[in-house]
VOMIFI-239216 format. One line per field, with one value per atom (N, C-alpha, C): atom name; x, y, z. Coordinates in steps of 0.05 Angstrom, whole numbers, plus 5000, padded with zeros to 4 digits. Each point is the difference from the previous one (the first is absolute). Example, Ala and Ser with C-alpha at 12.3 -4.5 7.8 and 13.67 -1.06 7.14 Angstrom:
! VOMIFI-239216
atomo	(N/CA/C/N/CA/C)
c1	(5264/4982/5018/4993/5016/4985)
c2	(4886/5024/5024/5021/5024/5022)
c3	(5156/5000/5000/4986/5001/5014)
***
This chain:
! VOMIFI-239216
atomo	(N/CA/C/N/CA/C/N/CA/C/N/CA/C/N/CA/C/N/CA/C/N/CA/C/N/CA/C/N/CA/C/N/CA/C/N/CA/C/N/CA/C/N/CA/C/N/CA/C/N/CA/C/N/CA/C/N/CA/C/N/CA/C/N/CA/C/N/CA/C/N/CA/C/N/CA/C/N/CA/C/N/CA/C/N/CA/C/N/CA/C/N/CA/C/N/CA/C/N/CA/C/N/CA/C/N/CA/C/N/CA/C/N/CA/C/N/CA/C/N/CA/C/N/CA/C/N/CA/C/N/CA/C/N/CA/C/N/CA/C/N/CA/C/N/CA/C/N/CA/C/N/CA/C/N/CA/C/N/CA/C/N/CA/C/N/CA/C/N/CA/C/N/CA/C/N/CA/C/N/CA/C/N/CA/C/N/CA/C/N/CA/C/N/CA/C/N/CA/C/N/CA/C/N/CA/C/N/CA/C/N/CA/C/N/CA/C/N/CA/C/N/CA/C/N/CA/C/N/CA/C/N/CA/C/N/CA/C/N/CA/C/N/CA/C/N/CA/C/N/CA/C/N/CA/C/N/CA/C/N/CA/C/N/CA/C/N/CA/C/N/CA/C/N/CA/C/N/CA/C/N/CA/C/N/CA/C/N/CA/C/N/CA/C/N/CA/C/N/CA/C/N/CA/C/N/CA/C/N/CA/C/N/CA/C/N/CA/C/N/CA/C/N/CA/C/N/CA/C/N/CA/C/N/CA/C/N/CA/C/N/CA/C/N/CA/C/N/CA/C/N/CA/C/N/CA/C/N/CA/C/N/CA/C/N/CA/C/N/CA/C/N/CA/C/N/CA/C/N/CA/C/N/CA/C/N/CA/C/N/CA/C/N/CA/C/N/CA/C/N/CA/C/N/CA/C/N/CA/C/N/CA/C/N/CA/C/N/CA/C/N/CA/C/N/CA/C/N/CA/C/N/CA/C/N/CA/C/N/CA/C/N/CA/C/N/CA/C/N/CA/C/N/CA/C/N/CA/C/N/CA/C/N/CA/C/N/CA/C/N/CA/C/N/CA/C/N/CA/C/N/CA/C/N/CA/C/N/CA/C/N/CA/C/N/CA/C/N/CA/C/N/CA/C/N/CA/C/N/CA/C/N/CA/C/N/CA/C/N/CA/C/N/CA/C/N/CA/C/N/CA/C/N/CA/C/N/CA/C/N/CA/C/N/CA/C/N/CA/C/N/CA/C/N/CA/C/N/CA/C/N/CA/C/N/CA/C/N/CA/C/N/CA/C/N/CA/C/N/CA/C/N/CA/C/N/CA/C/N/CA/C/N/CA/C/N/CA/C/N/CA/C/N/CA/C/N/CA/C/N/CA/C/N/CA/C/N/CA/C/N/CA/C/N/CA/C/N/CA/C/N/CA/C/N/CA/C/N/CA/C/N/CA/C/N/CA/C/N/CA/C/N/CA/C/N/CA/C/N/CA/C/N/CA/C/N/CA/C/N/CA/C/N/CA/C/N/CA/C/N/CA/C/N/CA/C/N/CA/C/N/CA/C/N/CA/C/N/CA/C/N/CA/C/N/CA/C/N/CA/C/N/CA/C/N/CA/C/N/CA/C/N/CA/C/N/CA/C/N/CA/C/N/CA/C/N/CA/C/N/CA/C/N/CA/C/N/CA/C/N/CA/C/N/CA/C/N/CA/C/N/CA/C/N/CA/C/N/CA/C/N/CA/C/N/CA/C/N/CA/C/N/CA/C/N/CA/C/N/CA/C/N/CA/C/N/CA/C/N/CA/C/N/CA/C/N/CA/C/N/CA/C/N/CA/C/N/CA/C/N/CA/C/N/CA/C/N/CA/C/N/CA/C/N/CA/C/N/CA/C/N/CA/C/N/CA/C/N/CA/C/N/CA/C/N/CA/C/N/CA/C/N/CA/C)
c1	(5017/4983/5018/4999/5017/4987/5021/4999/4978/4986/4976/5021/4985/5003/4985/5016/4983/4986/4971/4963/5018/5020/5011/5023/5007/5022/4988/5018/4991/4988/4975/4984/5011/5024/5012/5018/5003/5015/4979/4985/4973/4991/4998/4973/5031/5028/5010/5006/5012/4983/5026/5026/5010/4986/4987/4986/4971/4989/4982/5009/5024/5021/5008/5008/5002/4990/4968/4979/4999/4997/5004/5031/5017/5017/5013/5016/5011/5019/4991/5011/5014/5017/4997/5021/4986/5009/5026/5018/5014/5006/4974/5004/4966/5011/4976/4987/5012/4988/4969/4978/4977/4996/5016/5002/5003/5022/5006/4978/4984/4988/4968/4996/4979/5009/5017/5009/4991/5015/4998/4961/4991/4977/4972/5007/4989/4990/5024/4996/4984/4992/4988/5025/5028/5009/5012/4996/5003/5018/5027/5024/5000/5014/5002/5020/4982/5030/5021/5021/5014/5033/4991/5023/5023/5026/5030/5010/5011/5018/5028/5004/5033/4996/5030/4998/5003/5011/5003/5031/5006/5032/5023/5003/5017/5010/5021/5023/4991/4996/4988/5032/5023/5023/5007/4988/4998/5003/4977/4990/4996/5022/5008/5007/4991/4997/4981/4985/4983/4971/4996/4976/4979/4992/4985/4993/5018/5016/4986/4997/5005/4965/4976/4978/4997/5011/5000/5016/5018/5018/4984/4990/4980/4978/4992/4968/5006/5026/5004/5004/5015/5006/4973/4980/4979/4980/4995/4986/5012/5027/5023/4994/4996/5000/4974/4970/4979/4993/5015/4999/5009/5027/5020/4982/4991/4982/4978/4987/4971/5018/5022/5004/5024/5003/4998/4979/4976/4987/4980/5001/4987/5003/5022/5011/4982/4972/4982/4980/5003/4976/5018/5021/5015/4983/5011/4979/5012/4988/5004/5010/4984/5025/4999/5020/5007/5009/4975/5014/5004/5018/5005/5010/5006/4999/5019/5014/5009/4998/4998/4996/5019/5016/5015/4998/5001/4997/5036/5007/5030/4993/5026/4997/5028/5017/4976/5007/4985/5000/5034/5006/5029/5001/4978/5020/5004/4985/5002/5026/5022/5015/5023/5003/5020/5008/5028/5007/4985/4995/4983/4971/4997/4967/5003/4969/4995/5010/4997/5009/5038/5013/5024/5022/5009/5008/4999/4969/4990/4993/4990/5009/4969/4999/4965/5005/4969/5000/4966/5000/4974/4998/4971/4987/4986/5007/4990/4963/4989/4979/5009/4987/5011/4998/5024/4995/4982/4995/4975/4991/4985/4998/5012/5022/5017/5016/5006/5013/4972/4989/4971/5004/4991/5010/5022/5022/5029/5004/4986/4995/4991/4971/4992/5002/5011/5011/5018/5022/5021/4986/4987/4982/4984/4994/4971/5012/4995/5003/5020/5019/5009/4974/5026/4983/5015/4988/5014/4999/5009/4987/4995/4975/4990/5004/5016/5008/4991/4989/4983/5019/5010/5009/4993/4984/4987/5009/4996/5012/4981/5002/4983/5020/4989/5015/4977/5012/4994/5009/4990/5009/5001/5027/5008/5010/5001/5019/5022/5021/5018/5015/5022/5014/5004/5000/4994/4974/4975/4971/4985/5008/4987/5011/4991/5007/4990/5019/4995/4998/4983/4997/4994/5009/4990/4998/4987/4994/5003/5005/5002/4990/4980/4982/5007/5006/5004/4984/4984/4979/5016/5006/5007/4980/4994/4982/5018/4975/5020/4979/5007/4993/4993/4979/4991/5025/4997/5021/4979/5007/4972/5013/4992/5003/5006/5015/5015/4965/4977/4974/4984/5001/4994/5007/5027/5014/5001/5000/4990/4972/4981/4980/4983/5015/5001/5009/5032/5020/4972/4986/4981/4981/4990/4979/5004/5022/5013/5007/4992/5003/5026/5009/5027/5023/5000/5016/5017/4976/5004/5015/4999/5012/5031/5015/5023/4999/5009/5002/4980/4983/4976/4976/4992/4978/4982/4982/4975/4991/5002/4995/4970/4982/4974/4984/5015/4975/5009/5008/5001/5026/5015/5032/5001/4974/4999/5000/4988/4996/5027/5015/5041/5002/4990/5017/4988/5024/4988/4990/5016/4990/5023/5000/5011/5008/5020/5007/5007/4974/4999/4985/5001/4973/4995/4966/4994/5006/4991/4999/5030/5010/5034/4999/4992/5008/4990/4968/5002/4999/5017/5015/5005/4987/4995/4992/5017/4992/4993/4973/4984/5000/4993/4994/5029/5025/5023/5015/4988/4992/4991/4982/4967/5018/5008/5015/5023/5010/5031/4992/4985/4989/4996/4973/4991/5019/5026/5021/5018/5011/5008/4983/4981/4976/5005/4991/5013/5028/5013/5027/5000/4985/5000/5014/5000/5011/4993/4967/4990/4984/5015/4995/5001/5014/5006/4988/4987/4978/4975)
c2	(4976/5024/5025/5016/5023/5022/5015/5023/5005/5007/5018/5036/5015/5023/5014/5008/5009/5018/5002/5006/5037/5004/5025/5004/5023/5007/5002/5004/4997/5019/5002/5022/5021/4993/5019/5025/4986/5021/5013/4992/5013/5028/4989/5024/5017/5002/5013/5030/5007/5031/5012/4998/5000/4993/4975/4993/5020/5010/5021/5029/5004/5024/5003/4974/4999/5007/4990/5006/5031/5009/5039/5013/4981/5010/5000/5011/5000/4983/4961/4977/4992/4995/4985/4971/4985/4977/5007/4994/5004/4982/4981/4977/5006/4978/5002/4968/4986/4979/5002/4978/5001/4981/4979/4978/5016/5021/5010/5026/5014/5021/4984/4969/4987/4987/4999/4993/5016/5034/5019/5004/5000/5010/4982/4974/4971/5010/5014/5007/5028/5017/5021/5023/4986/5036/4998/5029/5004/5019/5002/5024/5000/5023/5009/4987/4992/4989/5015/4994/5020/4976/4987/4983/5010/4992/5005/4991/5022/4996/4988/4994/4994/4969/4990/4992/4968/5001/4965/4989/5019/4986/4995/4995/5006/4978/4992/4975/4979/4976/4979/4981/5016/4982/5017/5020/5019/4990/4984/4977/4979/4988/4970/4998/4977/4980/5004/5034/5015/5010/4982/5012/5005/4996/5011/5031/5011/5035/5009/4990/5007/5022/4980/5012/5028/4999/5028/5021/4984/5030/5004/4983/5016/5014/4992/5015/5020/5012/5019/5022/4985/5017/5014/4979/5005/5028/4989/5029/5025/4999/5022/5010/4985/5019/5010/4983/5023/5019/5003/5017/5026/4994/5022/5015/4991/5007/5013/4990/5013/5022/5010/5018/5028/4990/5022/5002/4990/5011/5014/4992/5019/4998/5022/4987/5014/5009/5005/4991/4977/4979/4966/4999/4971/4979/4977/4976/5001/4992/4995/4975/4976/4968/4994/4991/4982/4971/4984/4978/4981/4986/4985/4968/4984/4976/4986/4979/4983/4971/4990/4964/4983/4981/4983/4974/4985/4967/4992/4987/4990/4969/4994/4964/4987/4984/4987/5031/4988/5024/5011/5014/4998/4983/5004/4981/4978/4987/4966/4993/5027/4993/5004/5018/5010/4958/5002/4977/4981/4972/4989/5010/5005/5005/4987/4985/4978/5012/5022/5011/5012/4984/5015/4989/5019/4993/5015/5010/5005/5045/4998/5029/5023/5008/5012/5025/5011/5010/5028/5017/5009/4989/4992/4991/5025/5007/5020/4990/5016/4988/4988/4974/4980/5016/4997/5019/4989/4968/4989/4979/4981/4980/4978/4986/4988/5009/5016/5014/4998/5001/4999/4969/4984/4978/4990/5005/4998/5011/5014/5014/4984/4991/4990/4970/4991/4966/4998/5015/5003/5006/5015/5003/4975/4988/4972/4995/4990/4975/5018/5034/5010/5028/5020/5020/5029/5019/5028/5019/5022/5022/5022/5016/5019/5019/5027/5012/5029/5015/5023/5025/5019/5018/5025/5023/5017/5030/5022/5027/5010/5029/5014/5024/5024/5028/5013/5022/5018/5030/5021/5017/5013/5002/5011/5027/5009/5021/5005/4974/5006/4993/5001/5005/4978/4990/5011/5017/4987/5004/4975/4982/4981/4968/4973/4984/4972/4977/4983/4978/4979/4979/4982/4973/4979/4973/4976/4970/4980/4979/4975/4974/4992/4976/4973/4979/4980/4971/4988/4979/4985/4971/4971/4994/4995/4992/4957/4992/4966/4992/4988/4990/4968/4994/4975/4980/4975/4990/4999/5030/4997/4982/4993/4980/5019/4995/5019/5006/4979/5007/5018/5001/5021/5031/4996/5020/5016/4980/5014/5009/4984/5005/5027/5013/5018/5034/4988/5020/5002/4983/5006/5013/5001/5015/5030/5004/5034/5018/4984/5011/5009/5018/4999/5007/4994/5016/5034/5012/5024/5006/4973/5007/4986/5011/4983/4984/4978/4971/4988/5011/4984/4992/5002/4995/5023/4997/5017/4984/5001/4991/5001/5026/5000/4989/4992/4994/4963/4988/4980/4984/5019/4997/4988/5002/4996/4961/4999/4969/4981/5014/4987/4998/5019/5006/4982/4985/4968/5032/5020/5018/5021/5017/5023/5000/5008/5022/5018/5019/5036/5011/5020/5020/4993/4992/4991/5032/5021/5030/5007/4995/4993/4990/4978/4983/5014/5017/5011/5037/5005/5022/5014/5008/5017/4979/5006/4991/5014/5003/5015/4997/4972/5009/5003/4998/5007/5034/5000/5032/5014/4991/5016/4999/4978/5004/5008/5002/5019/5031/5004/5031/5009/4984/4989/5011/4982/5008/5018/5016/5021/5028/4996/5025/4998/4975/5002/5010/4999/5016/5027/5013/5026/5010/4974/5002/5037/4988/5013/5030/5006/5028/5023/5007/5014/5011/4975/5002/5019)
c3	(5000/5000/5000/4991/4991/5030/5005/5021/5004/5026/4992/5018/4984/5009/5027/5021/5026/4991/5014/5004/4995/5021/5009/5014/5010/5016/5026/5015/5033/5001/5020/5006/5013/5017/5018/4977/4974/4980/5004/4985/4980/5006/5036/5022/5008/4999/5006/4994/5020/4998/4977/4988/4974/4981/4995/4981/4991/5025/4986/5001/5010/4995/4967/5003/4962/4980/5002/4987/4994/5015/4994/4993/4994/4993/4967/4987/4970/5004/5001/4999/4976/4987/4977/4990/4984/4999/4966/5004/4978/4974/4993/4997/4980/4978/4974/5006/5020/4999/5007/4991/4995/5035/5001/5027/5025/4996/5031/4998/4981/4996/5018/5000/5008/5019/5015/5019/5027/4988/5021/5006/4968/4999/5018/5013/4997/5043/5001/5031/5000/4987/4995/5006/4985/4998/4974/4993/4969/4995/4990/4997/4969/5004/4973/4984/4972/4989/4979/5007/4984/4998/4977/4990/5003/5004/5003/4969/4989/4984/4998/5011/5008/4982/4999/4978/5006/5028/5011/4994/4995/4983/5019/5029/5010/4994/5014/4988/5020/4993/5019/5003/4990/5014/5023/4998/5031/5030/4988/5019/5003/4989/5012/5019/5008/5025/5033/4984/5014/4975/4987/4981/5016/5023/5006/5008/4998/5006/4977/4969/4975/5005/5008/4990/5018/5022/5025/4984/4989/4988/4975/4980/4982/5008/5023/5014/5014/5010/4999/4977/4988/4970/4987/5000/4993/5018/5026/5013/4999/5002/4997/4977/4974/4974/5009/5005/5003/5014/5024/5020/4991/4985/4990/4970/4991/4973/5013/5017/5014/5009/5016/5012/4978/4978/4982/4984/4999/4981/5016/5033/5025/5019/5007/5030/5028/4985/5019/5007/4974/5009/5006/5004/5001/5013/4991/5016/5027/5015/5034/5011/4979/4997/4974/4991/4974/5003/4991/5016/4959/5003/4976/5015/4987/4990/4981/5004/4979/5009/4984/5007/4984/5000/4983/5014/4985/5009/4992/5022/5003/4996/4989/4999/4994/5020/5016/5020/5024/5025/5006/5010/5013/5016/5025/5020/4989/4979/4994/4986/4994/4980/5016/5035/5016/5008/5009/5009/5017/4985/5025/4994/4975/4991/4978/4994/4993/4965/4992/4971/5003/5011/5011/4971/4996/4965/4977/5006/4980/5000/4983/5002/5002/5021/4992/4988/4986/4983/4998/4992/5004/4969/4994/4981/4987/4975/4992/4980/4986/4991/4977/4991/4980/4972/4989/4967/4979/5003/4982/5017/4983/5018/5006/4978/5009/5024/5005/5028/5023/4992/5023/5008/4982/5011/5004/4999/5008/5027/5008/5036/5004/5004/5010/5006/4980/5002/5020/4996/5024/5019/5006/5039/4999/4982/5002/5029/5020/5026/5019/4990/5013/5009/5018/5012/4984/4994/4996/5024/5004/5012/5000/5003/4980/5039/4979/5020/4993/5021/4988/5020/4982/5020/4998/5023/5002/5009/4987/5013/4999/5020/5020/4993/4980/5011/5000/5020/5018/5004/4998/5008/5033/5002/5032/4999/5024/5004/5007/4997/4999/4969/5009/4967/4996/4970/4975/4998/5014/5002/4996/5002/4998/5014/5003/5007/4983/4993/4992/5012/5011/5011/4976/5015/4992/5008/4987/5019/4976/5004/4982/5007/4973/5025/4968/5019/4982/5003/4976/5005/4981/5011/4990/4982/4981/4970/5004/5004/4994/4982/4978/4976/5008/4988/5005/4973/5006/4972/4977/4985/4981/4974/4981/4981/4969/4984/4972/4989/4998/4994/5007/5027/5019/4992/5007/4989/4979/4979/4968/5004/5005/4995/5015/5023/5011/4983/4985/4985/4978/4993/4976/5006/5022/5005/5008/4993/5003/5017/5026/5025/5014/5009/5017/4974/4976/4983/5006/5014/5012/5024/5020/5025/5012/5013/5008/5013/4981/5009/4984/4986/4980/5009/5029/5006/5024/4995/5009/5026/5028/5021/5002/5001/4987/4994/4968/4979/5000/4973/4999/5012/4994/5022/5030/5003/5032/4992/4990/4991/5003/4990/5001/5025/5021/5024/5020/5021/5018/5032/5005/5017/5005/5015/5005/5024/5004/5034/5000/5015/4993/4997/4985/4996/4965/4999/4970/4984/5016/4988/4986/5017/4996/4964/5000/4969/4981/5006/4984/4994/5015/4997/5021/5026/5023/5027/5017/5024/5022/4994/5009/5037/5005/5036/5006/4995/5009/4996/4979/4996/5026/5005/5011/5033/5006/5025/5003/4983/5003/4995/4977/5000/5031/5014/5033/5013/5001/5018/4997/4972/4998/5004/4996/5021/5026/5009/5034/5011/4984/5009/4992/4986/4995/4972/4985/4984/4973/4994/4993/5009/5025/5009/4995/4980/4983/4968/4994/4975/5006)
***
């Protein structure tokens, strides 16, 4: 049986008194995705979207033997360009948070490849989206009976009063994807039905993709794009420190 996705986020995010602070504020999500745009929207809050141009290019030998670093330093890159664009084209109306997003699926995981892990040898990798479908199924055969891990990393800027004028936070949440031992039939017959061509690693956790997968450890929101209740409580706990006193 493929994932089911949680009903919601914890109620204690939800009713928090940030969370309807937010609501009246010039939020915005920096991100064109349609998944995380229904993610945020699914709990009743709605930011503005305003996609990030930036271009994703940074060097992924940057970050060897730490790929998980890779998507935090693009999701910064990312809210940083929109923040900085909103605030020359009006630095009297700037947004108040910019929060962005990146997600990449690693394979196999790191730890499984560090000494004394069951992939120790072998070399992990972020999985970019398959260029046709032979490569779609060439991912996915290699994960059949193994696990990947889809690692989502999140920034928070802010304007403060001290210098520069602003502040960048961020969090990183990672869910284990284990593949049932699906069969080359399976597999094709999936790559044919057109699904996951679009996403890294080739499959759609979601839609029919979920079907491959034997289960998860983590957040399902996570796989597919935003991890939302880990969000909602870290936002939670950086209000409680006073983080946001200054907005």
């Amino acid at each position: 049986m493929a994932p089911k996705r949680p009903s919601s986020v914890l109620p204690s995010a939800m009713s928090s008194p940030l969370f309807e602070r937010l609501k009246n504020m010039r939020v915005v999500l920096a991100s064109g995705s349609p998944r995380r745009k229904d993610i945020f929207e699914n709990i009743g809050f709605k930011p503005e979207i305003i996609p990030s141009t930036f271009e994703e290019d940074l060097s992924k030998a940057d970050f060897e033997g730490h790929l998980a670093d890779y998507p935090i330093a693009t999701a910064g890159e990312k809210a940083m360009e929109v923040y900085e664009r909103l605030m020359r084209e009006n630095d009297e109306d700037p947004a108040q948070i910019v929060i962005s997003a990146d997600t990449v699926v690693i394979f196999p995981p790191e730890k499984e490849t560090v000494e004394g892990g069951s992939a120790h040898g072998e070399r992990s990798e972020i999985l970019e989206k398959p260029v046709n479908r032979a490569e779609q199924f060439r991912i996915l055969d290699l994960m059949s009976g193994r696990s990947c891990e889809v690692v989502t990393g999140v920034c928070i800027v802010f304007p403060t009063l001290e210098a520069p004028g602003f502040k960048l936070k961020s969090i990183s949440c990672s869910t284990l994807v284990h593949f049932f031992e699906n069969t080359k039939e399976e597999i094709q017959s999936y790559v044919e039905h057109g699904e996951g061509h679009d996403r890294a690693g080739g499959f759609a956790i979601q839609g029919l993709g979920g079907l491959l997968i034997d289960r998860i450890d983590g957040s399902y929101d996570n796989c597919v794009g935003f991890p939302s209740s880990q969000f909602w409580k870290w936002m939670s706990r950086l209000d409680e420190e006073g983080t946001f006193n200054d907005i």
